[in-house]
C-alpha positions in Angstrom: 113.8 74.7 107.4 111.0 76.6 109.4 109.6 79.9 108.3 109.2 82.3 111.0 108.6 85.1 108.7 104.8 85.2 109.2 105.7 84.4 113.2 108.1 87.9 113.7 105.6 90.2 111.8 102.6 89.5 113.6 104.2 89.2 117.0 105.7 93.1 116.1 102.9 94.0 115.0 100.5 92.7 117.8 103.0 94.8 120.1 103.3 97.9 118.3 99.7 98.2 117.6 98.1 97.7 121.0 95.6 100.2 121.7 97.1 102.5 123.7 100.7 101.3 124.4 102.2 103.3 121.9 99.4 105.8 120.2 95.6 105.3 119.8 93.8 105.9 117.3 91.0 107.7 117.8 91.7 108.9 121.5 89.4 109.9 123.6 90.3 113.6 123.4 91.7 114.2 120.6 92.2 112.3 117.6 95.6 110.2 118.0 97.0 110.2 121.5 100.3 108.6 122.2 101.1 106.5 125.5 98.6 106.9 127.7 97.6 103.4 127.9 93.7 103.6 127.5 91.4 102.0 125.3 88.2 102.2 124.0 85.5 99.9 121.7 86.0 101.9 118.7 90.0 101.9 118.9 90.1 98.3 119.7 88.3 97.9 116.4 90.8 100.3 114.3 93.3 98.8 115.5 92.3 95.1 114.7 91.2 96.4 110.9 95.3 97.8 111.0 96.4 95.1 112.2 95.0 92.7 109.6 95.4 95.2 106.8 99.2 95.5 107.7 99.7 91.3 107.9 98.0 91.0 104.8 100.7 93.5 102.8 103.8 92.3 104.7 102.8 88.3 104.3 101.0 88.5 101.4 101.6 91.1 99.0 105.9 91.1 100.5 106.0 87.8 101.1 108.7 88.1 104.4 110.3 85.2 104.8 112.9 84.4 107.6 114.4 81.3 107.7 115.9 79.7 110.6 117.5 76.2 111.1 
């Protein structure tokens, strides 16, 4: 059996924390902005340090599994 688990969190996870699709964090005028699909250096780098942080607690410290098959 396959684990897909660690395939389904960072796929959601990739989506919901793209700069700028659904917030961003900081904007550029105030400090979260939701939906207004802009980016900047400084959010891109937020949101990669969230993005690992949040893997790491569902994968690691959680341990999600999901197996299919």
């Amino acid at each position: 059996m396959s684990d897909w688990g660690p395939v389904l969190v960072t796929v959601i996870l990739f989506v919901m924390l793209t700069p700028g699709l659904l917030f961003q964090l900081p904007g550029r005028q105030r400090y979260v902005e939701f939906g207004n699909f802009q980016t900047s250096a400084v959010s891109v780098i937020v949101h990669s340090l969230l993005y690992f942080s949040l893997a790491c607690v569902f994968l690691l410290a959680l341990k999600i599994h999901i197996y299919i098959g």
